[in-house]
C-alpha positions as CSV (number, residue, x, y, z in Angstrom):
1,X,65.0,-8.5,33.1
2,X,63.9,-12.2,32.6
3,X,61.6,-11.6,35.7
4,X,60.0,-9.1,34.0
5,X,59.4,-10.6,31.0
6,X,57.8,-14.4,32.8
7,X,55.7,-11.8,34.9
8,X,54.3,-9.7,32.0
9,X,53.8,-12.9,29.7
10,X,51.9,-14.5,32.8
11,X,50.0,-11.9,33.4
12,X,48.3,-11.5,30.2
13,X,47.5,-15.1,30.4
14,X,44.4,-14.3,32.3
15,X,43.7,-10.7,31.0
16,X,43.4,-13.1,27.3
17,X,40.4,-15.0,29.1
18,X,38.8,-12.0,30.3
19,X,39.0,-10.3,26.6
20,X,38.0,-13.6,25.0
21,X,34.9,-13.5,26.8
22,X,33.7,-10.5,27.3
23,X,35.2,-8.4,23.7
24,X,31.8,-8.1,21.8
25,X,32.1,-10.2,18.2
26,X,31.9,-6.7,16.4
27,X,32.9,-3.2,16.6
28,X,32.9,-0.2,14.5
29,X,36.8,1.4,14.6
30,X,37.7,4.9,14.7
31,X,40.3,5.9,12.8
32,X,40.5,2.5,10.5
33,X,42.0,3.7,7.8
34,X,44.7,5.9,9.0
35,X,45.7,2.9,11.0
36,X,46.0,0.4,8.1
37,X,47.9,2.8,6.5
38,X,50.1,3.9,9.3
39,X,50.9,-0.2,9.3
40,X,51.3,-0.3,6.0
41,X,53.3,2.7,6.2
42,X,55.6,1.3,8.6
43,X,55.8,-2.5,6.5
44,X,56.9,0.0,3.9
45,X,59.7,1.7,5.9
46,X,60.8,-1.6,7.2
47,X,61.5,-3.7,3.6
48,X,63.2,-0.8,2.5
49,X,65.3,-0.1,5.3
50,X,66.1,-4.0,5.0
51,X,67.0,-3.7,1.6
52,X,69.1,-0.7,1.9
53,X,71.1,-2.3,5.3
54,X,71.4,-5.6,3.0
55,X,72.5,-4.0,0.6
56,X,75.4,-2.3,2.8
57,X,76.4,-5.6,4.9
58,X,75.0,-3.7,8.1
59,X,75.6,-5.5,10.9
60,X,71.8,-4.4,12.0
61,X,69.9,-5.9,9.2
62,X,68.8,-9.0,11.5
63,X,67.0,-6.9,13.8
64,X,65.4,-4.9,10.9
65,X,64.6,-8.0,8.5
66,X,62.9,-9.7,11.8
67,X,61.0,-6.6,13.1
68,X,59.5,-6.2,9.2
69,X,58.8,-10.1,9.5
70,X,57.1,-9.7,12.6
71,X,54.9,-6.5,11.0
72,X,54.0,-8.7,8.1
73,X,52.7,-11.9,10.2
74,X,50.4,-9.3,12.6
75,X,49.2,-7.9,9.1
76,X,48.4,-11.5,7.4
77,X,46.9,-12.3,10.6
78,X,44.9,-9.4,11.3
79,X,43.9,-9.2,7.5
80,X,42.1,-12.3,8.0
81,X,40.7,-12.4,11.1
82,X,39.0,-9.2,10.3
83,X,37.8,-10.3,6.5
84,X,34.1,-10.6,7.1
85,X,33.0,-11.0,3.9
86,X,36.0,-9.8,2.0
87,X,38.1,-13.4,2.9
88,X,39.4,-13.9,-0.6
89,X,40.9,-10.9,-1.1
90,X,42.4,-11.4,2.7
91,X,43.4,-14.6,2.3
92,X,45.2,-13.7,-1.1
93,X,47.0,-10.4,0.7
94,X,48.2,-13.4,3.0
95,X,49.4,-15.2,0.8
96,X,51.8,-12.5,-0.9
97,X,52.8,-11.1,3.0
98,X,53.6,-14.7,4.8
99,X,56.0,-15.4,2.2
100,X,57.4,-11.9,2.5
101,X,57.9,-12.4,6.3
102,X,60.0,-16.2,5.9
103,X,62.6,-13.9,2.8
104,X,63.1,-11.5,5.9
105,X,63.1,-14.2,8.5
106,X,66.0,-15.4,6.3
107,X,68.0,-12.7,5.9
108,X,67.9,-12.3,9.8
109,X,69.3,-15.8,10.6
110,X,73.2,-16.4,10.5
111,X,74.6,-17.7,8.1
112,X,78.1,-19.4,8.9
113,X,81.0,-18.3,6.7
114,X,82.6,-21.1,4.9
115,X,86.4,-21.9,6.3
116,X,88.8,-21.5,3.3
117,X,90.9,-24.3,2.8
């Protein structure tokens, strides 16, 4: 399985070059807004489900927390990069979803339990 995943991460080393010079600079989307919402949707689905396993001491809450952190980053990001003239508003969504993503992050790290004396 390791193999698989140095070969795939290589591979799209080169296919990144290849859409970094030849994607055009715009493009109109189809289907924009059911896919924002569909995202959405799914950032949604994922802080409640974290809050609800959390709540319950579920053993998969890390894996949640950290796929719902991982949604949130792609949606900053994309947010953003795709602002045109809209930046502030982007930039301010970021703001709110970054921080979002480092609570989840933290609920998916470890903590060690404290020895009793």
């Amino acid at each position: 399985m390791k193999k698989l995943f140095w070969a795939a991460g290589l591979c799209l080393l080169p296919w990144i070059a290849v859409l970094g010079t030849t994607l055009p600079e715009v493009v109109q989307a189809q289907h924009w807004r059911l896919a924002w919402t569909g995202f959405d949707t799914a950032e949604a689905a994922g802080l409640l489900l974290t809050a609800w396993l959390l709540s319950r001491g579920d053993a998969r809450t890390p894996l949640v927390a950290t796929a719902t952190a991982t949604l949130l980053l792609a949606d900053a990001w994309f947010d953003v990069v795709t602002a045109g003239d809209d930046v502030a508003f982007s930039l301010l969504m970021a703001g709110l979803e970054v921080p979002l993503a480092l609570a989840c992050l933290s609920v998916a790290v470890p903590r060690p339990v404290p020895a009793h004396v």
